[in-house]
MIDOSE-1310 file (N, C-alpha, C; in nm, 2 decimals, decimal comma, always signed):
residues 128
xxxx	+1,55/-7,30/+3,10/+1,47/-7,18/+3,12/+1,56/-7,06/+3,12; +1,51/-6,93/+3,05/+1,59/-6,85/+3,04/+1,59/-6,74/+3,21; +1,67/-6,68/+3,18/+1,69/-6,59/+3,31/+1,60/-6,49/+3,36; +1,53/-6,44/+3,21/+1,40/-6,33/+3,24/+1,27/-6,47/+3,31
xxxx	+1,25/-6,57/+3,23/+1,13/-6,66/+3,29/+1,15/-6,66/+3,41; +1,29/-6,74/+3,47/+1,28/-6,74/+3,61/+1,27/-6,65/+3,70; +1,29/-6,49/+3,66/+1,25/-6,33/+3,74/+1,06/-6,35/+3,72; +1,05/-6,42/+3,63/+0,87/-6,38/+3,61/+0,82/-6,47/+3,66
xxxx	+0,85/-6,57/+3,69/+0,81/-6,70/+3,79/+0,83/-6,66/+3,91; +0,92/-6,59/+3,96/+1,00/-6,59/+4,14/+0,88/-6,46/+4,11; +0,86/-6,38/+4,04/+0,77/-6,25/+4,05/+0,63/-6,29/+4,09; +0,56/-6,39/+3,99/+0,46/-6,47/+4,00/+0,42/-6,52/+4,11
xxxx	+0,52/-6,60/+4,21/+0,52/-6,66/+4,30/+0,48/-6,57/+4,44; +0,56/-6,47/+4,41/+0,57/-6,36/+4,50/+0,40/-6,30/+4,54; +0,38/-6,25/+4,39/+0,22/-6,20/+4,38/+0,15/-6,29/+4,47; +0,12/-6,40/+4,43/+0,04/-6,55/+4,47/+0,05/-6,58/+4,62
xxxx	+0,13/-6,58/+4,65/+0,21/-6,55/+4,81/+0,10/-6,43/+4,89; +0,16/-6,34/+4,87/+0,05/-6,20/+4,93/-0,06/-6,23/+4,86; -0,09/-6,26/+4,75/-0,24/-6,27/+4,76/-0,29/-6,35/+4,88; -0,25/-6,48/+4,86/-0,34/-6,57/+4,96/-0,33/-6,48/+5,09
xxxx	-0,21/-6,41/+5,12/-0,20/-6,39/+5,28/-0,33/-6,26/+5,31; -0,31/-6,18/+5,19/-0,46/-6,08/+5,22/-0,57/-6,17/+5,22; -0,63/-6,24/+5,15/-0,69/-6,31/+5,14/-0,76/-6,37/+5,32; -0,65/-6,45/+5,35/-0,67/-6,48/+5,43/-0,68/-6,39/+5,56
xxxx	-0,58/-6,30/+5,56/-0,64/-6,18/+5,66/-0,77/-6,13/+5,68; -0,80/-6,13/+5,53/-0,97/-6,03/+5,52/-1,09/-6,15/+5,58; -1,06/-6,25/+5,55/-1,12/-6,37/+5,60/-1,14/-6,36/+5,75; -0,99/-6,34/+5,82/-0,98/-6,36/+5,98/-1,07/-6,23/+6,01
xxxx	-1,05/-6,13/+5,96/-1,12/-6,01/+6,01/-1,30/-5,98/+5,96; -1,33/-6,07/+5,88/-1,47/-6,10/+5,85/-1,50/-6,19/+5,98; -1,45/-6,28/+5,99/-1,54/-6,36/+6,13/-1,47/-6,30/+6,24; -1,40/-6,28/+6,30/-1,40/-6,16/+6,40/-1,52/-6,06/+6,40
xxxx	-1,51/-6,01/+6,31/-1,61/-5,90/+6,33/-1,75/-5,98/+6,34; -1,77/-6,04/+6,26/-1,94/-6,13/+6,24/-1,91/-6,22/+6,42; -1,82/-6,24/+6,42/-1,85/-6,28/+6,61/-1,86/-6,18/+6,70; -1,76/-6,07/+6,67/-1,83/-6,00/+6,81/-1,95/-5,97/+6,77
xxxx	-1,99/-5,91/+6,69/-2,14/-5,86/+6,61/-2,22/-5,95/+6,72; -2,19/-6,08/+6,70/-2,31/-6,19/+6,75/-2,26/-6,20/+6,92; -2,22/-6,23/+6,92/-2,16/-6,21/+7,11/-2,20/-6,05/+7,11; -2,20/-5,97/+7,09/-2,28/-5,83/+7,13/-2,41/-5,84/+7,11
xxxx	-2,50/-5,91/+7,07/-2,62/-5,94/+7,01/-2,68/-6,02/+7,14; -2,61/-6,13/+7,13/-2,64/-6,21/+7,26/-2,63/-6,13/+7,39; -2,51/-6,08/+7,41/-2,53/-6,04/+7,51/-2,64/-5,90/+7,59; -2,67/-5,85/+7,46/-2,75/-5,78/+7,49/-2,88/-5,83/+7,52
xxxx	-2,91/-5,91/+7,40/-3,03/-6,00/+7,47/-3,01/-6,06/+7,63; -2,91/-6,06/+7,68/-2,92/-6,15/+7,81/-2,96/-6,03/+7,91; -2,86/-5,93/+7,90/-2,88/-5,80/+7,98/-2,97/-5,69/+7,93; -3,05/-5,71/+7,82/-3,19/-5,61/+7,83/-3,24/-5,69/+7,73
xxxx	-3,33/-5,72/+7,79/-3,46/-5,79/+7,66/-3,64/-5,73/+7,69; -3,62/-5,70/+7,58/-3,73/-5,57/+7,62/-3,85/-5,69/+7,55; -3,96/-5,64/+7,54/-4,05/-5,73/+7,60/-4,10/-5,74/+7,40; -4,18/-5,84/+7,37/-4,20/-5,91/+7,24/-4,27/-5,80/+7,15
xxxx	-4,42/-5,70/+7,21/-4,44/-5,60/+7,15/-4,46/-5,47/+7,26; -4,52/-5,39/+7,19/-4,55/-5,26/+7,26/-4,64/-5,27/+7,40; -4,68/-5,19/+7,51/-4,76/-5,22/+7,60/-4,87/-5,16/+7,48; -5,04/-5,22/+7,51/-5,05/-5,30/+7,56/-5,06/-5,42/+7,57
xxxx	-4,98/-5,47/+7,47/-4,93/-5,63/+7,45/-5,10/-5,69/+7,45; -5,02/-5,86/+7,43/-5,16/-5,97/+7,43/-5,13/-6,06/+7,56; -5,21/-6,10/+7,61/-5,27/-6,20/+7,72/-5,17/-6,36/+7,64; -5,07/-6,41/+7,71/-5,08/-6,54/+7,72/-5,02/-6,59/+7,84
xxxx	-5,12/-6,72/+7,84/-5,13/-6,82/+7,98/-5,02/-6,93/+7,96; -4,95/-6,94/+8,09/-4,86/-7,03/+8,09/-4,89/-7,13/+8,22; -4,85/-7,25/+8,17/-4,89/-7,33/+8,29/-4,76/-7,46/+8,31; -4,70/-7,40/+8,43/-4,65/-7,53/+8,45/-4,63/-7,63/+8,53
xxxx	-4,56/-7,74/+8,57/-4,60/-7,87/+8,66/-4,51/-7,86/+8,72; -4,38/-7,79/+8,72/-4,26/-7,78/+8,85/-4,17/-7,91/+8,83; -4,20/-7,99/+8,74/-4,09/-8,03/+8,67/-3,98/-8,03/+8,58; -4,04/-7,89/+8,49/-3,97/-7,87/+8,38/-3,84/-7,81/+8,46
xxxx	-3,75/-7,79/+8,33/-3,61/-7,77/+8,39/-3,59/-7,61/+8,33; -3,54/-7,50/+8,36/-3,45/-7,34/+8,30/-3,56/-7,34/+8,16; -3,45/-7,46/+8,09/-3,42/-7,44/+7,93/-3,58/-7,50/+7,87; -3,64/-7,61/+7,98/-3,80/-7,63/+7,92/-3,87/-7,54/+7,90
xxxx	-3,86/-7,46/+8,05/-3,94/-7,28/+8,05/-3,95/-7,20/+7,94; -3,79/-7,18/+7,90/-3,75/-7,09/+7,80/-3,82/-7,12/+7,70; -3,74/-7,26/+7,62/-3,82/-7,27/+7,48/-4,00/-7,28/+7,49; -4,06/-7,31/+7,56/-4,22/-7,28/+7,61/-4,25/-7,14/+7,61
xxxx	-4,17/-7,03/+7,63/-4,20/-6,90/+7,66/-4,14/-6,85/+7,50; -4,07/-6,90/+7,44/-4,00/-6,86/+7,34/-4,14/-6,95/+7,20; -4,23/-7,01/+7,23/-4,27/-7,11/+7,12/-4,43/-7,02/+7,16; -4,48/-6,98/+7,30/-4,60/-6,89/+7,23/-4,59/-6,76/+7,23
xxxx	-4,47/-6,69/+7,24/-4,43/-6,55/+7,17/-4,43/-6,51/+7,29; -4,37/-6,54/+7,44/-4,33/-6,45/+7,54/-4,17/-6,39/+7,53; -4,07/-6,46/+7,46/-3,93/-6,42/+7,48/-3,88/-6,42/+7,36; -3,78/-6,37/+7,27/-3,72/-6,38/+7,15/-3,63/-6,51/+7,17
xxxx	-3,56/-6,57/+7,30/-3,44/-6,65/+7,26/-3,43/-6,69/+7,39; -3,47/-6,84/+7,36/-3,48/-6,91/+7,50/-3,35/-7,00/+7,56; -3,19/-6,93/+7,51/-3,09/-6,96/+7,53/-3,02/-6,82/+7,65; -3,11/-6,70/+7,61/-3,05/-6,62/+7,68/-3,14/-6,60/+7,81
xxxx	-3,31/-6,60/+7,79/-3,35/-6,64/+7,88/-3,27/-6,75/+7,98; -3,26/-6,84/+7,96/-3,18/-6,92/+8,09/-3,07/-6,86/+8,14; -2,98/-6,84/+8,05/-2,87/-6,74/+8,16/-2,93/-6,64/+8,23; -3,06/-6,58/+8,21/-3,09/-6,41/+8,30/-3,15/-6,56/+8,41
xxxx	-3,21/-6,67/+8,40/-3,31/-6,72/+8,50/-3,21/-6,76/+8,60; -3,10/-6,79/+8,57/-2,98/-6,88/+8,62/-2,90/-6,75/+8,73; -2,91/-6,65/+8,67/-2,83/-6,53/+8,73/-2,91/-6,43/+8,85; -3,05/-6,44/+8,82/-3,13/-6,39/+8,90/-3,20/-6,54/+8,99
xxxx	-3,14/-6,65/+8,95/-3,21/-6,73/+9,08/-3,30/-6,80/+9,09; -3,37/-6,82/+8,93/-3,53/-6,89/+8,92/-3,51/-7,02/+8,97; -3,63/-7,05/+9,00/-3,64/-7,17/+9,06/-3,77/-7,22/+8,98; -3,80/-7,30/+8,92/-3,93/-7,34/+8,85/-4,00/-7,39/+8,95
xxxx	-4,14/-7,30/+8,97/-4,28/-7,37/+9,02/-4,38/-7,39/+8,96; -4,46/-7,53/+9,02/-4,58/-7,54/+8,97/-4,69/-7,42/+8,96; -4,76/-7,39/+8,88/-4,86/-7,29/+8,87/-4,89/-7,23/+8,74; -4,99/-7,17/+8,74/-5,03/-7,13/+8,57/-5,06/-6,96/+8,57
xxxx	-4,98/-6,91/+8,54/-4,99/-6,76/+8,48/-5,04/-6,70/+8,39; -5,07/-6,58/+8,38/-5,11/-6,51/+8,26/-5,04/-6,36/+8,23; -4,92/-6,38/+8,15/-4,83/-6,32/+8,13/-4,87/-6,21/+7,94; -4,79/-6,09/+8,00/-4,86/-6,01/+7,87/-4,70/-5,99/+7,77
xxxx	-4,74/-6,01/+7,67/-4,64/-6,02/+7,54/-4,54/-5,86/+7,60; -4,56/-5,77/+7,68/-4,50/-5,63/+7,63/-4,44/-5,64/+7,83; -4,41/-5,75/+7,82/-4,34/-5,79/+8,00/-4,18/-5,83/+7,91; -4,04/-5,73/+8,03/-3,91/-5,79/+7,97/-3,90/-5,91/+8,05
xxxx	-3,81/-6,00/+7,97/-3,77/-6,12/+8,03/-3,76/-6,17/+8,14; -3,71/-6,04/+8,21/-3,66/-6,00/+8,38/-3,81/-6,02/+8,43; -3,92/-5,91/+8,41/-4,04/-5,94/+8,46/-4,07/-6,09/+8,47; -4,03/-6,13/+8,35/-4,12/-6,25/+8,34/-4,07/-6,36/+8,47
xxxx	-3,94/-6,35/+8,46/-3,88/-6,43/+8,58/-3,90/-6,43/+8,68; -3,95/-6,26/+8,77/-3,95/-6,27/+8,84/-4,13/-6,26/+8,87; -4,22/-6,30/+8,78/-4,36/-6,34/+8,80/-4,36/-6,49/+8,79; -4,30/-6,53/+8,74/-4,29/-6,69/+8,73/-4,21/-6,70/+8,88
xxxx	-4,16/-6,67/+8,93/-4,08/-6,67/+9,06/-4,16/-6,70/+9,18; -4,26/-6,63/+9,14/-4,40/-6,62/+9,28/-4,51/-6,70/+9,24; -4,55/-6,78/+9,33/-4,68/-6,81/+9,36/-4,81/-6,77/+9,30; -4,86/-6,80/+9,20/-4,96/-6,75/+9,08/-5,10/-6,68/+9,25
xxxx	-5,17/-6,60/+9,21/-5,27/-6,60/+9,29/-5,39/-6,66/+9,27; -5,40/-6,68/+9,38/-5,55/-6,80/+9,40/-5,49/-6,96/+9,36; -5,38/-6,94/+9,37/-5,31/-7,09/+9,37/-5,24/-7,11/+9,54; -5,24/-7,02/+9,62/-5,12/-7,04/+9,73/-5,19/-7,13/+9,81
């Protein structure tokens, strides 16, 4: 091999080299960003989750037997349109203190998550 090939190979190599390393940088800094994006996303859902529509929202009844567990609640409240994401619901239920009781409510689509917790919290009336 002559002496110019092997400057254009070690040159070659060189290129190839920093490419991959940008490459790979732009990579690290794409999911970086697409995670905080989503960890800020969540988290906001946990600390303000504003309610599913506008007041005056729709009427739905919930009913439960005091067995279910946080995360039963959630996806139940998440499956007839009371909460967007019944992963963040449990951390707000967990952090404010819910306790699951038996009783059947009637909760309006345009209540934040917080509300809901803390009406699920009490004693339905005409049930005490």
């Amino acid at each position: 091999m002559s002496r110019v090939t092997k400057e254009i190979n070690k040159i070659s190599m060189a290129v190839i080299s920093i490419s991959g390393r940008i490459v790979i940088y732009v990579l690290v800094a794409v999911l970086l960003l697409t995670g905080a994006r989503k960890g800020y996303e969540f988290g906001h859902s946990i600390f303000y989750a504003p309610g599913m529509e506008k007041a005056p929202g729709s009427e739905k009844v919930v009913t439960l037997d005091g067995t279910e567990s946080i995360s039963d609640v959630g996806k139940l409240l998440e499956d007839i349109g009371l909460i967007r994401d019944h992963n963040a619901f449990s951390i707000q239920a967990i952090c404010y203190g819910y306790e699951v009781i038996e009783g059947t409510w009637t909760l309006n689509t345009s209540l934040t998550s917080k509300e809901i917790i803390g009406l699920l919290g009490e004693v339905p009336e005409g049930e005490e």
